[in-house]
N, C-alpha and C positions, 0 to 999 in steps of 0.2 A: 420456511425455516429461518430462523434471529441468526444474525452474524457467528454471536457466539457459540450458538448449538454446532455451527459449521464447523470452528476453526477449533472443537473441541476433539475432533475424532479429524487427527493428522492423517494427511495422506491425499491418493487421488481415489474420486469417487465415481460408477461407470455410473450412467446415465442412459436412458434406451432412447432415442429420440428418432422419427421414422423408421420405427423396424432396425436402425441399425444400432450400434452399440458407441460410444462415445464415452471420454473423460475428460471429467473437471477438474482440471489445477484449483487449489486453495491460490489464490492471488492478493484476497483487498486484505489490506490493515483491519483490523479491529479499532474500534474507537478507542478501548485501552491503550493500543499500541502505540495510539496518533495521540494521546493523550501526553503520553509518559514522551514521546520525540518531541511533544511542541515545548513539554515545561523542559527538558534538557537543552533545548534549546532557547530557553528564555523567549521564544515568540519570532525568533529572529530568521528568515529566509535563508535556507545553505547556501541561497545562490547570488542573491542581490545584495545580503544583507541587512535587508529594512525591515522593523518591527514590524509585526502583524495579530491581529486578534486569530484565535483557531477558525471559526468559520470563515478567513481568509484564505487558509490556506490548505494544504494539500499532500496526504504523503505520498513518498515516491520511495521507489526503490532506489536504493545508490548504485548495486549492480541490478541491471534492467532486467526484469522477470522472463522475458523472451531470452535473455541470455545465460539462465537458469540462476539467475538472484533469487532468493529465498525470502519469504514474507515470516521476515523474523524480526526483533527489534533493533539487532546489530545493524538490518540490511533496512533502516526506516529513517528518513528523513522527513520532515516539511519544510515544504517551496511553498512559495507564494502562488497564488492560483496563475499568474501571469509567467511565472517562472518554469513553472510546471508544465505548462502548455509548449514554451520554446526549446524545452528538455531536448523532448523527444523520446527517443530509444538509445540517445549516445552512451 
């Protein structure tokens, strides 16, 4: 299943995985999403502030997905790959 086919039917979805039942949170960006964050951001890192080409960089959630941030474009930033990694989950 294509990114977009996912993120096009919101919500969670069960999953049967050994016999049991399970659900998938919608989580990643869409390329759209990471598109329209990197040109709003002129290319520039939230966090270091240095220019970056997109296949440098990286979205992230501003409030962390584990902490029930929404993969929306309000809730979308790009870090730098480097930046992204020393994030974490703060």
């Amino acid at each position: 299943m294509l990114d977009d086919d996912v993120t096009n039917k919101k919500g969670i979805y069960s999953y049967v995985l050994t016999h049991r039942e399970k659900y998938l949170h919608i989580r990643k960006f869409t390329d759209s999403q990471k598109r329209k964050a990197f040109e709003n951001q002129k290319g520039i890192c939230k966090k270091c502030a240095q220019q970056f080409e997109l296949s440098e960089m990286e979205a992230d959630h501003i409030t962390p997905w584990s902490k029930g941030g929404k993969t929306s474009n309000e809730n979308c930033q790009m870090l730098c790959k480097y930046c992204n990694r020393l994030k974490s989950n703060l």
